[in-house]
PQR file of N, CA, C, O and H, with PARSE charges and radii, in Angstrom:
ATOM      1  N   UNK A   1       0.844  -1.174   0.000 -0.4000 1.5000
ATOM      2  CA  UNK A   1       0.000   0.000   0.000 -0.0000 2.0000
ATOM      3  C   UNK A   1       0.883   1.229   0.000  0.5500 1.7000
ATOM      4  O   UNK A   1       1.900   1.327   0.687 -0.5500 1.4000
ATOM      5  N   UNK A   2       0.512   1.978  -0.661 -0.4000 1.5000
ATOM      6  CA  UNK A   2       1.291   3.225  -0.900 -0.0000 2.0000
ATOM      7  C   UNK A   2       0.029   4.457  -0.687  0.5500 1.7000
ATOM      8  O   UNK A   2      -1.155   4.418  -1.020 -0.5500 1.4000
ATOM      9  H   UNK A   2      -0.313   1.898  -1.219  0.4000 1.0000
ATOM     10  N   UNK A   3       0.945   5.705   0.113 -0.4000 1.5000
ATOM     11  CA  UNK A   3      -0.280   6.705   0.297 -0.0000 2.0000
ATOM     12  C   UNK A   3       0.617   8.019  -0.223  0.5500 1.7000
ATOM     13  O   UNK A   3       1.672   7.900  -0.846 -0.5500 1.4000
ATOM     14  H   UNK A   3       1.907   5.737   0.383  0.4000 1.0000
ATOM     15  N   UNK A   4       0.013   9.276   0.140 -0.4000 1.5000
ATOM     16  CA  UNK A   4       1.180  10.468  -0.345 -0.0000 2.0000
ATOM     17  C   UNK A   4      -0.147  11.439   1.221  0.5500 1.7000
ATOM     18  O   UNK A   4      -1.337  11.412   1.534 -0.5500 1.4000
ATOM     19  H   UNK A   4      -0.844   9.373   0.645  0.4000 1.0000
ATOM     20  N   UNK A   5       1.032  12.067   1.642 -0.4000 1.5000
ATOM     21  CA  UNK A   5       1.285  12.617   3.056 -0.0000 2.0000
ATOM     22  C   UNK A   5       2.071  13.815   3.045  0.5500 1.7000
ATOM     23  O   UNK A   5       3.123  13.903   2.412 -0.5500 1.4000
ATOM     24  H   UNK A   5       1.999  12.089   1.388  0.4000 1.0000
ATOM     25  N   UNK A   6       1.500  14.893   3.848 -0.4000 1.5000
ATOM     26  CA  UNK A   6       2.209  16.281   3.703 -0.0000 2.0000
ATOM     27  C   UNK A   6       2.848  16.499   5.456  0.5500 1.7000
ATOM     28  O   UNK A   6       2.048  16.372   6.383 -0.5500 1.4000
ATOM     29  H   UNK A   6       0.645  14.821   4.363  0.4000 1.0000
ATOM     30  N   UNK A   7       3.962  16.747   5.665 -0.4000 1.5000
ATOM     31  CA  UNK A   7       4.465  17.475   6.065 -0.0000 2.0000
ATOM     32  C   UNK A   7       4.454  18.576   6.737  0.5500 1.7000
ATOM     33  O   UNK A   7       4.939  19.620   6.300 -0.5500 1.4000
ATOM     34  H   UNK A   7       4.612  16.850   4.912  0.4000 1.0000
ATOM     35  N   UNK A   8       3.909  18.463   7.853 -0.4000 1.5000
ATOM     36  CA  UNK A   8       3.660  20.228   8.646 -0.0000 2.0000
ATOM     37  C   UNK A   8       3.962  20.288  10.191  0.5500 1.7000
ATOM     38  O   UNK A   8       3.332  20.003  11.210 -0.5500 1.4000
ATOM     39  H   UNK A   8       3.515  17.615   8.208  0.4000 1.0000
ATOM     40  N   UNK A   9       5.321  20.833   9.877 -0.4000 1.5000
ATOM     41  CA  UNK A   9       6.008  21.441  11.207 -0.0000 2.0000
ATOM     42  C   UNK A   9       6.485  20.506  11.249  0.5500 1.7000
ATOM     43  O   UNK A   9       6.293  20.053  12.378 -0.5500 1.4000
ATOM     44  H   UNK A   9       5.833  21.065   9.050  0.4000 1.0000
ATOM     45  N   UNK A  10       7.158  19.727  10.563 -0.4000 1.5000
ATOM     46  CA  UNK A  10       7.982  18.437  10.804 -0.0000 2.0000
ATOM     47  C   UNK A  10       7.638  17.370  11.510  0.5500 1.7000
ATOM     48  O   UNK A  10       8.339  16.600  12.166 -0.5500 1.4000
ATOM     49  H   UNK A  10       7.314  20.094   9.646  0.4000 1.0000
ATOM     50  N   UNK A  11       6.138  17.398  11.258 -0.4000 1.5000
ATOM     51  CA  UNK A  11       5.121  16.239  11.985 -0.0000 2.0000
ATOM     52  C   UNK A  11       4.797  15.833  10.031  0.5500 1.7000
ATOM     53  O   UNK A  11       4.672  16.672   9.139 -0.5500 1.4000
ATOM     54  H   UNK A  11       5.568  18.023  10.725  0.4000 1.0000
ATOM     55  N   UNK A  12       4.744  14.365   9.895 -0.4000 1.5000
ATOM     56  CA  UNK A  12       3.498  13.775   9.359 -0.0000 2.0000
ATOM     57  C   UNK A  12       2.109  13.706   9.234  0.5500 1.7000
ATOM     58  O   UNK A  12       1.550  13.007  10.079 -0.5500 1.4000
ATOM     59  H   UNK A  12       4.846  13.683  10.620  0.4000 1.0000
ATOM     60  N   UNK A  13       1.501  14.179   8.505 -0.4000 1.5000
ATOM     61  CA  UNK A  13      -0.001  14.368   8.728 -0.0000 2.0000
ATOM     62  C   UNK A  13      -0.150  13.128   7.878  0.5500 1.7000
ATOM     63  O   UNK A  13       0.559  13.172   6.873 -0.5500 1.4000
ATOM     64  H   UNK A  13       1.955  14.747   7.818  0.4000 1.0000
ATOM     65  N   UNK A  14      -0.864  12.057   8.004 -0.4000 1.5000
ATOM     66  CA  UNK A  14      -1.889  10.836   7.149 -0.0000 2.0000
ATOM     67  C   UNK A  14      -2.849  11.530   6.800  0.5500 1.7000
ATOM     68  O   UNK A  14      -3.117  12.475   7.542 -0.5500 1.4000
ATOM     69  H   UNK A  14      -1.440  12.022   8.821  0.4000 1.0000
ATOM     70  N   UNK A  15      -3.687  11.324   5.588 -0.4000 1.5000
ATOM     71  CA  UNK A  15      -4.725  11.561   5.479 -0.0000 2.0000
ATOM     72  C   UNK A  15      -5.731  10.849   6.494  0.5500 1.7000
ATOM     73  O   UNK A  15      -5.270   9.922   7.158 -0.5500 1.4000
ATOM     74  H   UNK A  15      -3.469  10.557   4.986  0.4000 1.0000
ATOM     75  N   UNK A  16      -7.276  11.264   6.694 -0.4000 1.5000
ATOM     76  CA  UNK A  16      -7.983  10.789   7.888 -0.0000 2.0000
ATOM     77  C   UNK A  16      -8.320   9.572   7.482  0.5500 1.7000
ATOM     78  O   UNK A  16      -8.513   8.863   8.470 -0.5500 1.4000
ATOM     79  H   UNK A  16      -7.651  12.018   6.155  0.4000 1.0000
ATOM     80  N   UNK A  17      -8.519   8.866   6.246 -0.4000 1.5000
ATOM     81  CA  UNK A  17      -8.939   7.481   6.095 -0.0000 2.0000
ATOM     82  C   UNK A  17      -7.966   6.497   6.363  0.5500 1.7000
ATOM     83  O   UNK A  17      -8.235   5.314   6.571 -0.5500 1.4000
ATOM     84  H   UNK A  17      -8.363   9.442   5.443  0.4000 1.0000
ATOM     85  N   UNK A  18      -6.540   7.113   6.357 -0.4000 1.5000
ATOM     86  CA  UNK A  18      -5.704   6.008   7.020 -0.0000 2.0000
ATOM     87  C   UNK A  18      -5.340   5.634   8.615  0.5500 1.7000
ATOM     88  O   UNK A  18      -5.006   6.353   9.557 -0.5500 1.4000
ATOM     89  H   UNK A  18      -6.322   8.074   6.188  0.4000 1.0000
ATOM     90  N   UNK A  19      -5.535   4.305   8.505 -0.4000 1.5000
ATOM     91  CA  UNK A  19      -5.790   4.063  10.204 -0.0000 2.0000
ATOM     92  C   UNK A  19      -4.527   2.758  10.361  0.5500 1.7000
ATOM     93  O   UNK A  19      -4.579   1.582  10.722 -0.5500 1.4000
ATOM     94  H   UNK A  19      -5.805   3.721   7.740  0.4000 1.0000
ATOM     95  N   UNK A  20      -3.532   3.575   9.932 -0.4000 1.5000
ATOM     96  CA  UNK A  20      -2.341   2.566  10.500 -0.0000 2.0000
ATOM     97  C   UNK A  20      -1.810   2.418  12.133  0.5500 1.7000
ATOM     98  O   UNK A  20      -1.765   3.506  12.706 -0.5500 1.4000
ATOM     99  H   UNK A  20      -3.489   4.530   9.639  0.4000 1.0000
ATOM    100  N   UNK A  21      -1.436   1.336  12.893 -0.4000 1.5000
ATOM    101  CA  UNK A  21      -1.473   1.235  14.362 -0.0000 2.0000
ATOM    102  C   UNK A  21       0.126   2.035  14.543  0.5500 1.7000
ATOM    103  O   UNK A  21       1.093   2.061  13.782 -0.5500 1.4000
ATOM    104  H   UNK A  21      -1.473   0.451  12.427  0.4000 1.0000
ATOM    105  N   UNK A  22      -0.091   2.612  15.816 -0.4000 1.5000
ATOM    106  CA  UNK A  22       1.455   2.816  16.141 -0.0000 2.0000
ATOM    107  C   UNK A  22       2.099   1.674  15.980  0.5500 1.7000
ATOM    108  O   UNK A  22       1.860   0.479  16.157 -0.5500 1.4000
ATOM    109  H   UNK A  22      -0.876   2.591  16.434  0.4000 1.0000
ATOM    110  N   UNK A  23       3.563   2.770  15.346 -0.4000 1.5000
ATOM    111  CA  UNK A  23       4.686   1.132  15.574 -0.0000 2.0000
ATOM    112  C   UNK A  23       4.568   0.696  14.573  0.5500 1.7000
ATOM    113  O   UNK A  23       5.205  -0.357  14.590 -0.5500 1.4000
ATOM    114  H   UNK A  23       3.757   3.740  15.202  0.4000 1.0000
ATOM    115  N   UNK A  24       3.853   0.925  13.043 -0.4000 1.5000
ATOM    116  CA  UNK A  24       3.859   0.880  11.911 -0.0000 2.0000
ATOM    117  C   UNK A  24       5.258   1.202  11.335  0.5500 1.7000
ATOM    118  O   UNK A  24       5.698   2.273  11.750 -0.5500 1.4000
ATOM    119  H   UNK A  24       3.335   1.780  13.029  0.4000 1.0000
ATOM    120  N   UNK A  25       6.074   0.523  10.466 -0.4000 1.5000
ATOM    121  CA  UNK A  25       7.457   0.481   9.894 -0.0000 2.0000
ATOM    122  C   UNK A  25       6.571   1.322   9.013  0.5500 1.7000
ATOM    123  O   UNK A  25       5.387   1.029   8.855 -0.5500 1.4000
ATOM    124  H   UNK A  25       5.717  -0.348  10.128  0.4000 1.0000
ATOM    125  N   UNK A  26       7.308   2.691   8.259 -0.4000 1.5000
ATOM    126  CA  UNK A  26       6.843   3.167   7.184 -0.0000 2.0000
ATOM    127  C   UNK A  26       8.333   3.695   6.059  0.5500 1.7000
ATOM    128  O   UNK A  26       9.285   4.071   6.743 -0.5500 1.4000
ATOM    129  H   UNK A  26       8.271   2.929   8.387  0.4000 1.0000
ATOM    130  N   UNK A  27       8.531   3.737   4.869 -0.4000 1.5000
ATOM    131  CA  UNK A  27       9.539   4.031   4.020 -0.0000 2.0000
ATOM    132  C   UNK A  27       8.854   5.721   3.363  0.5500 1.7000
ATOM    133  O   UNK A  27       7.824   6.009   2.753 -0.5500 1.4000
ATOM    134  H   UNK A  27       7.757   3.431   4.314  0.4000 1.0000
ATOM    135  N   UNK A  28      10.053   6.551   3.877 -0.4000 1.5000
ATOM    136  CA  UNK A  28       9.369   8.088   3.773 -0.0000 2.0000
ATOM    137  C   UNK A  28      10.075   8.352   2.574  0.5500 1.7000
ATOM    138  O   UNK A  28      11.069   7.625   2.555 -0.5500 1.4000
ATOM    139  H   UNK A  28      10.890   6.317   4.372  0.4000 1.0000
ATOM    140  N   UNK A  29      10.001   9.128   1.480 -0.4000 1.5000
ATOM    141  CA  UNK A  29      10.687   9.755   0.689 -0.0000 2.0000
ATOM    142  C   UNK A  29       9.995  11.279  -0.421  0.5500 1.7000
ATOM    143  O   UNK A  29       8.976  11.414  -1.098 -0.5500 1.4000
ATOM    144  H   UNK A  29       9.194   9.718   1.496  0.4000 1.0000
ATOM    145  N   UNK A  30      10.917  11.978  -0.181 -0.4000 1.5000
ATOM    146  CA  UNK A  30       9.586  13.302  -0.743 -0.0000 2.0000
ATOM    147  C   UNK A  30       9.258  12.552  -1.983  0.5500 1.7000
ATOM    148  O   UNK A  30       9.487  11.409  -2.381 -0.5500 1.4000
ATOM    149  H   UNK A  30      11.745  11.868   0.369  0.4000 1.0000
ATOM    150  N   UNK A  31       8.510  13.812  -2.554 -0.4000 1.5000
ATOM    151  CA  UNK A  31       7.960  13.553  -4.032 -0.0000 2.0000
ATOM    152  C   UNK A  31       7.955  14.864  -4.586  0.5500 1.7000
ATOM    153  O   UNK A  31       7.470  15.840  -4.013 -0.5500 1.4000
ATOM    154  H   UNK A  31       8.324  14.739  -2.231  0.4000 1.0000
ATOM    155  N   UNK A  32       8.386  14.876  -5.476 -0.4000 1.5000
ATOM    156  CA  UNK A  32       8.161  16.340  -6.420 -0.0000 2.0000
ATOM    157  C   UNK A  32       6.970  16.383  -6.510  0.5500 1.7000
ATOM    158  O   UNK A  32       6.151  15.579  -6.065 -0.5500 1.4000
ATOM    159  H   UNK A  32       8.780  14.084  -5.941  0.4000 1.0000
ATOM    160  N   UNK A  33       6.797  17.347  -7.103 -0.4000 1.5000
ATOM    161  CA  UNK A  33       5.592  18.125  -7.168 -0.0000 2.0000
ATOM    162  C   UNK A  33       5.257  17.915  -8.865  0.5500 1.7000
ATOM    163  O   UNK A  33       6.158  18.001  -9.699 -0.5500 1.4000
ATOM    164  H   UNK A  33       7.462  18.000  -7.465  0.4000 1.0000
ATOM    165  N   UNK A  34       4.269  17.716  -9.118 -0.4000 1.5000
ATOM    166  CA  UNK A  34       3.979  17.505 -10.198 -0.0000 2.0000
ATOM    167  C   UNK A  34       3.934  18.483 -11.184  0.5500 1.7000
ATOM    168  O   UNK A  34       3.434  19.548 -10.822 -0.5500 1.4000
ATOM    169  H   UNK A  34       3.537  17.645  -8.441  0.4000 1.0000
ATOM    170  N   UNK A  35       4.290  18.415 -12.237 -0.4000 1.5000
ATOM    171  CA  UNK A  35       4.419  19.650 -13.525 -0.0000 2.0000
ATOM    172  C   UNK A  35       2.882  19.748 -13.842  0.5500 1.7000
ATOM    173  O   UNK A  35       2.082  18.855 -14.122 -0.5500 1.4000
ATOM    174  H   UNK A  35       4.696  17.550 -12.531  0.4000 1.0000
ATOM    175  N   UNK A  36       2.713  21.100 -13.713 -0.4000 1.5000
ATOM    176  CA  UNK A  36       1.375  20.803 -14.378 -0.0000 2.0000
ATOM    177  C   UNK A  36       0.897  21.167 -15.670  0.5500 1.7000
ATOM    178  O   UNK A  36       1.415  22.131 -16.233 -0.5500 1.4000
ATOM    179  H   UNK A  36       3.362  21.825 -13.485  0.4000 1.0000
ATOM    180  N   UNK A  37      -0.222  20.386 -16.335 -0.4000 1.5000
ATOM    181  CA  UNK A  37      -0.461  19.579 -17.505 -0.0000 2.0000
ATOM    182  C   UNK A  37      -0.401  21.178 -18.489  0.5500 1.7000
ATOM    183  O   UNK A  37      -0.475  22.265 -17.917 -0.5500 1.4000
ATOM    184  H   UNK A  37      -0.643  19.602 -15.877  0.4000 1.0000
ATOM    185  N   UNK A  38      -0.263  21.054 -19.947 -0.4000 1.5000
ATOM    186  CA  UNK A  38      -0.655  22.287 -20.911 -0.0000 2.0000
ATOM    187  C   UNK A  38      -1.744  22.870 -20.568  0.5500 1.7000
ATOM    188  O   UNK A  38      -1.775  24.094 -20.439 -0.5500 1.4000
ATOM    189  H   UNK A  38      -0.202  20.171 -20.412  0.4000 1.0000
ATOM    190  N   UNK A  39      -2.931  22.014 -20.341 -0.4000 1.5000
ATOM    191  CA  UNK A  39      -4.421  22.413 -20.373 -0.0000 2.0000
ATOM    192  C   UNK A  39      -4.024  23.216 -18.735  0.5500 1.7000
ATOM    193  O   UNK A  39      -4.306  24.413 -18.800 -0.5500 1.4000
ATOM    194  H   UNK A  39      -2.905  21.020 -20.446  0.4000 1.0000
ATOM    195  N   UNK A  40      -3.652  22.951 -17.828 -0.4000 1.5000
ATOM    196  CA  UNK A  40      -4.046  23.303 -16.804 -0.0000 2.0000
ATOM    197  C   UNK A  40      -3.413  25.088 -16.867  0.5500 1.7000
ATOM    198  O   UNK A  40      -3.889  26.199 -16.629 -0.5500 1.4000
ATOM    199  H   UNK A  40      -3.423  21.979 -17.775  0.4000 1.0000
ATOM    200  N   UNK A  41      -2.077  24.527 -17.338 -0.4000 1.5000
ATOM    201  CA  UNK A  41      -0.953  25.880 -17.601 -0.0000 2.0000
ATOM    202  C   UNK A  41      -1.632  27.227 -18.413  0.5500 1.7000
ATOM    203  O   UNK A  41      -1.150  28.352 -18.282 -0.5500 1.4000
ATOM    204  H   UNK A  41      -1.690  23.625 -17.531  0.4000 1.0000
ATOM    205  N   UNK A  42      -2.664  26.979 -19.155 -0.4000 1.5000
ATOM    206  CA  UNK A  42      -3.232  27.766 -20.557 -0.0000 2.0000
ATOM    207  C   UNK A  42      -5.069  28.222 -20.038  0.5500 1.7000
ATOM    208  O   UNK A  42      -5.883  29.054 -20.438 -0.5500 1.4000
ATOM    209  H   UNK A  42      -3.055  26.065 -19.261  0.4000 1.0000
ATOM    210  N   UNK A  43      -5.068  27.370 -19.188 -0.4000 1.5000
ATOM    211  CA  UNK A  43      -6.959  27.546 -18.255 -0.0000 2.0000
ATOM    212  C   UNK A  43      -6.972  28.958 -18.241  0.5500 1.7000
ATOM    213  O   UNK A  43      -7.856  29.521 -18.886 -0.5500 1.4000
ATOM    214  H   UNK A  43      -4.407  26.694 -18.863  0.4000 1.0000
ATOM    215  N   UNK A  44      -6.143  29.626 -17.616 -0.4000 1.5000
ATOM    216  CA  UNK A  44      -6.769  31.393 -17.538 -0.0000 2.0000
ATOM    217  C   UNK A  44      -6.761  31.561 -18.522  0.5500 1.7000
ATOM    218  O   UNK A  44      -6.921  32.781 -18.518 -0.5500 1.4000
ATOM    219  H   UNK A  44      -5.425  29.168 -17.092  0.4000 1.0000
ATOM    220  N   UNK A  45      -6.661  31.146 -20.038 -0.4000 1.5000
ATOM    221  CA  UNK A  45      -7.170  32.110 -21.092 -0.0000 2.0000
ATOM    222  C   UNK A  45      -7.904  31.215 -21.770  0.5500 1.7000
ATOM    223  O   UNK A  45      -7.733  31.044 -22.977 -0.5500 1.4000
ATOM    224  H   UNK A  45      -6.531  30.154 -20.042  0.4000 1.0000
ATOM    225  N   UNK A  46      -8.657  30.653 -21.177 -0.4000 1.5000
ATOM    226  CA  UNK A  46      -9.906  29.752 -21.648 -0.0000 2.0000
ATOM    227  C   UNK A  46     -10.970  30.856 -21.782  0.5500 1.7000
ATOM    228  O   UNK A  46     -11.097  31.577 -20.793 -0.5500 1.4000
ATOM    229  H   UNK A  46      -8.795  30.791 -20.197  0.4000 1.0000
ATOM    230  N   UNK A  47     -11.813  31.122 -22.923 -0.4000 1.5000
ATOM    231  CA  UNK A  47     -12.972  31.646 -23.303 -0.0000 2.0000
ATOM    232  C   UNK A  47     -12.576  33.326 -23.260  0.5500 1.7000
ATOM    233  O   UNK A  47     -13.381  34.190 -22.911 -0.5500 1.4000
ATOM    234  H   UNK A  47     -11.710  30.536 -23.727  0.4000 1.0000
ATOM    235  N   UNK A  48     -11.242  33.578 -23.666 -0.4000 1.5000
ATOM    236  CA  UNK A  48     -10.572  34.826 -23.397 -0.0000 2.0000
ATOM    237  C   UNK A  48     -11.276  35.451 -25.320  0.5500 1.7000
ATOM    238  O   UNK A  48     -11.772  36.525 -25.661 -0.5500 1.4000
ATOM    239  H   UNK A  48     -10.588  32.876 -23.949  0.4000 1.0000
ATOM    240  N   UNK A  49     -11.120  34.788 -25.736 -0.4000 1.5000
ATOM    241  CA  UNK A  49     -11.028  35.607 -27.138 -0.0000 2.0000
ATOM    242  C   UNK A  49     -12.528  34.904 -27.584  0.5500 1.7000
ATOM    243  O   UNK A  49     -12.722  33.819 -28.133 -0.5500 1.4000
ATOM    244  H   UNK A  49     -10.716  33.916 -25.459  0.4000 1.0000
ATOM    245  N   UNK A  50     -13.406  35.827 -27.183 -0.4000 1.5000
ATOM    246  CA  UNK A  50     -14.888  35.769 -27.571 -0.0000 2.0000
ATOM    247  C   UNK A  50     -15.831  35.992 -28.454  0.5500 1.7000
ATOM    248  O   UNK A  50     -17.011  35.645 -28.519 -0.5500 1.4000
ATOM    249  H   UNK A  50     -13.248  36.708 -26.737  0.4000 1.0000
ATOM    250  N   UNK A  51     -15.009  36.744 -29.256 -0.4000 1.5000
ATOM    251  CA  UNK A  51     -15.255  37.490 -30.722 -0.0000 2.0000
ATOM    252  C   UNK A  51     -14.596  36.884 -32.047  0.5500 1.7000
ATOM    253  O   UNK A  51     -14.670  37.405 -33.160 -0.5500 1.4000
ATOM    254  H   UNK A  51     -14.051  37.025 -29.202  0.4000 1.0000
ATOM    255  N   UNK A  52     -14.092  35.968 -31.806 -0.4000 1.5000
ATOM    256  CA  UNK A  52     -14.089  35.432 -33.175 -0.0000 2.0000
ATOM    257  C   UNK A  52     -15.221  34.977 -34.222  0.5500 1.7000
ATOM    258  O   UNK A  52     -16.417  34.860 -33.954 -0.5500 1.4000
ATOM    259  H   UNK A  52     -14.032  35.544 -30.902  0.4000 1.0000
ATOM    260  N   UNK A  53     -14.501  34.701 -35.694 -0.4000 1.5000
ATOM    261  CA  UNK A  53     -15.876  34.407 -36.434 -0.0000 2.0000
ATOM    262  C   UNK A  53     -16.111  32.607 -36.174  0.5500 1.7000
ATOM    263  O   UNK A  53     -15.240  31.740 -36.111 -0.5500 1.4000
ATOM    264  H   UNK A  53     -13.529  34.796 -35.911  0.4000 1.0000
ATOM    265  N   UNK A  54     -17.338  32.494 -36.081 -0.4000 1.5000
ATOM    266  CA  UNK A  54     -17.493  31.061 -36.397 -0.0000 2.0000
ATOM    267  C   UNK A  54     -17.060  30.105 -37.069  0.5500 1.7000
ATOM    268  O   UNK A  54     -16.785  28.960 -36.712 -0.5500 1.4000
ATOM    269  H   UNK A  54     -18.045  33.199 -36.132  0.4000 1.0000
ATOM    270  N   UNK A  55     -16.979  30.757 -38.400 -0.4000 1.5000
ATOM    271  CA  UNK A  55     -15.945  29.670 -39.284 -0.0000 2.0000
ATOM    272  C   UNK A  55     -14.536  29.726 -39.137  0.5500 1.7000
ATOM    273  O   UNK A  55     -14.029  29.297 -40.173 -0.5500 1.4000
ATOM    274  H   UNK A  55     -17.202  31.688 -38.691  0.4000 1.0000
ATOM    275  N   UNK A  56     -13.648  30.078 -38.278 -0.4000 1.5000
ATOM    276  CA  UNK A  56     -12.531  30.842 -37.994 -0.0000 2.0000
ATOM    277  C   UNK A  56     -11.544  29.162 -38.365  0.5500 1.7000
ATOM    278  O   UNK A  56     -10.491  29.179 -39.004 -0.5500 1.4000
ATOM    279  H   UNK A  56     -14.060  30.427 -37.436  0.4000 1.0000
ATOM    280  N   UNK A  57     -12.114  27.981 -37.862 -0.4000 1.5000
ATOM    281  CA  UNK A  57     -11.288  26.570 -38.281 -0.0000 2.0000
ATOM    282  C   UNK A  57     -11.367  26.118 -39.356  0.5500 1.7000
ATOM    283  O   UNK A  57     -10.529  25.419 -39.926 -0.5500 1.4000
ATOM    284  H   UNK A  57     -12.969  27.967 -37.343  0.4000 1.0000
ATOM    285  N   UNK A  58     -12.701  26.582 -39.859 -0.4000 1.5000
ATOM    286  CA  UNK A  58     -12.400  25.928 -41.400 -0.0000 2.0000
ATOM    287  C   UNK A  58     -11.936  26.329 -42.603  0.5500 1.7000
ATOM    288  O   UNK A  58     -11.792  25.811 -43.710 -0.5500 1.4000
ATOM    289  H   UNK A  58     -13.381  27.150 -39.395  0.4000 1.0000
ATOM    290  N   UNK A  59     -11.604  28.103 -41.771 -0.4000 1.5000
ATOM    291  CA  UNK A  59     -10.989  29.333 -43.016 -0.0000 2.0000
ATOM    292  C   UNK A  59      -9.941  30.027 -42.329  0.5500 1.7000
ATOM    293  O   UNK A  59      -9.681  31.228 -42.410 -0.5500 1.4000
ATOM    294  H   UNK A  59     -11.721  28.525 -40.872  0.4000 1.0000
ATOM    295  N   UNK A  60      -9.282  29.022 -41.543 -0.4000 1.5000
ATOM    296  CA  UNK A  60      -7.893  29.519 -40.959 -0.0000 2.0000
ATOM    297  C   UNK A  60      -7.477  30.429 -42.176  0.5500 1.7000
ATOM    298  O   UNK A  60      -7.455  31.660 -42.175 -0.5500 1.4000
ATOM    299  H   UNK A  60      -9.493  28.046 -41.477  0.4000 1.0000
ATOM    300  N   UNK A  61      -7.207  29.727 -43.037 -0.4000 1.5000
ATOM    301  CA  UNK A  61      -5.939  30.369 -43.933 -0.0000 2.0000
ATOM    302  C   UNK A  61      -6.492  31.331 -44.444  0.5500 1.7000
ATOM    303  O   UNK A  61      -5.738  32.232 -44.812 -0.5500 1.4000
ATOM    304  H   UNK A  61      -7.224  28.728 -43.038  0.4000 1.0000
ATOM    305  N   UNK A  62      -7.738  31.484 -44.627 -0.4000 1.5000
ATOM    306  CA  UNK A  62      -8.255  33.142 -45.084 -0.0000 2.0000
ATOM    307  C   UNK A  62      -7.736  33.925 -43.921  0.5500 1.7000
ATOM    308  O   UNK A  62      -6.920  34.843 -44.004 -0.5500 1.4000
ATOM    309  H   UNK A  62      -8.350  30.751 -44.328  0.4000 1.0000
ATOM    310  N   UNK A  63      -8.205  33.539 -42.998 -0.4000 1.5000
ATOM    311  CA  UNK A  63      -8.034  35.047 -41.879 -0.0000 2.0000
ATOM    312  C   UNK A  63      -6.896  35.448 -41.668  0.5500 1.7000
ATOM    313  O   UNK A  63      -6.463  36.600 -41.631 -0.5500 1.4000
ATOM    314  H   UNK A  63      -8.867  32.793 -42.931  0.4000 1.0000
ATOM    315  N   UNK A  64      -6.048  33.807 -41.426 -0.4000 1.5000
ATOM    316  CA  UNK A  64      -4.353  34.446 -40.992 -0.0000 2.0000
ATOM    317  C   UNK A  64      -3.398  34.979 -42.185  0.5500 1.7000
ATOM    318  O   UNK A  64      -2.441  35.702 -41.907 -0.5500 1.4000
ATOM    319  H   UNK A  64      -6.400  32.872 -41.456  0.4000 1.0000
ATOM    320  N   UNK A  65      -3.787  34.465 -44.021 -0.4000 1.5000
ATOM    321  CA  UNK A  65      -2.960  34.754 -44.670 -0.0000 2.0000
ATOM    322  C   UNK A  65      -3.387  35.569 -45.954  0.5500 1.7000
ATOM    323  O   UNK A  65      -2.699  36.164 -46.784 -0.5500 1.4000
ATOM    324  H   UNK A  65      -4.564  33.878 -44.247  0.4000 1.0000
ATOM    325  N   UNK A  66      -5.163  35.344 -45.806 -0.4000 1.5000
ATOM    326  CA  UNK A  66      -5.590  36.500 -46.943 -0.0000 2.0000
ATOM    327  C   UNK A  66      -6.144  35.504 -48.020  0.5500 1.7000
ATOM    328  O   UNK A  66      -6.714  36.004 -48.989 -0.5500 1.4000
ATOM    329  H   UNK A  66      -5.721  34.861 -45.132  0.4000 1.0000
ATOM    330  N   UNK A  67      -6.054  34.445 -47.957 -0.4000 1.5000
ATOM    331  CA  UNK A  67      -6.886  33.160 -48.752 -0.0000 2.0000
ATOM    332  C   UNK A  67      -7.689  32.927 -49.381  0.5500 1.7000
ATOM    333  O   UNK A  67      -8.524  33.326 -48.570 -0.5500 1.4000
ATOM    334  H   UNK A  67      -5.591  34.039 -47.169  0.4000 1.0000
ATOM    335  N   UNK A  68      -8.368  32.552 -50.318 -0.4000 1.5000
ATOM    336  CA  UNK A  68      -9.612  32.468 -50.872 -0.0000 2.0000
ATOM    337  C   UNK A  68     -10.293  31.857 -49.806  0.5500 1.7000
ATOM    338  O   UNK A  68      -9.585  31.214 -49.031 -0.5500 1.4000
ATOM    339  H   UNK A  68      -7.690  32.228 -50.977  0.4000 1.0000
ATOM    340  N   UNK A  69     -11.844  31.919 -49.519 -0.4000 1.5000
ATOM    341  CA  UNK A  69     -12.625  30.563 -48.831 -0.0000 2.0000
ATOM    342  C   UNK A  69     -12.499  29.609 -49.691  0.5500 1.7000
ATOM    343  O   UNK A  69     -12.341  29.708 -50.907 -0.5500 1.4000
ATOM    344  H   UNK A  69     -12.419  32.442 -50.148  0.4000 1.0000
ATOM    345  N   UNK A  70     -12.588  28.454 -48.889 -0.4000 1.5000
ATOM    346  CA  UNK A  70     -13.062  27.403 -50.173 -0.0000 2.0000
ATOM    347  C   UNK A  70     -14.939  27.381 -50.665  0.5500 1.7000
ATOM    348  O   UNK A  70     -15.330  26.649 -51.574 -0.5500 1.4000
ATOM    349  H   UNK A  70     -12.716  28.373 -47.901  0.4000 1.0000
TER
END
């Protein structure tokens, strides 16, 4: 069984569902911190640009380069 446990004031905190007895052998080792994901990194500018046109994916290349539509 493996759990992940924080650290405060140089006490161990368990989460409350774990009910290990004193005197439990335990193997401690930090853990980095996880990178977080593109989507999570890019969320504040979710629904930022509200004014685009509707067809804006299927006539990329008109808007960004001056294109015919198809």
């Amino acid at each position: 069984m493996s759990i992940t446990a924080i650290v405060e004031k140089g006490v161990i905190k368990l989460p409350n569902d774990v009910l290990w007895p004193s005197g439990t052998v335990v193997r401690i080792e930090p853990v980095e911190e996880a990178v977080p994901t593109l989507l999570e990194t890019l969320k504040e500018f979710d629904g930022i640009a509200d004014d685009l046109p509707a067809d804006l994916a299927a006539n990329l290349d008109h808007y960004i380069h001056g294109h015919s539509r198809p």
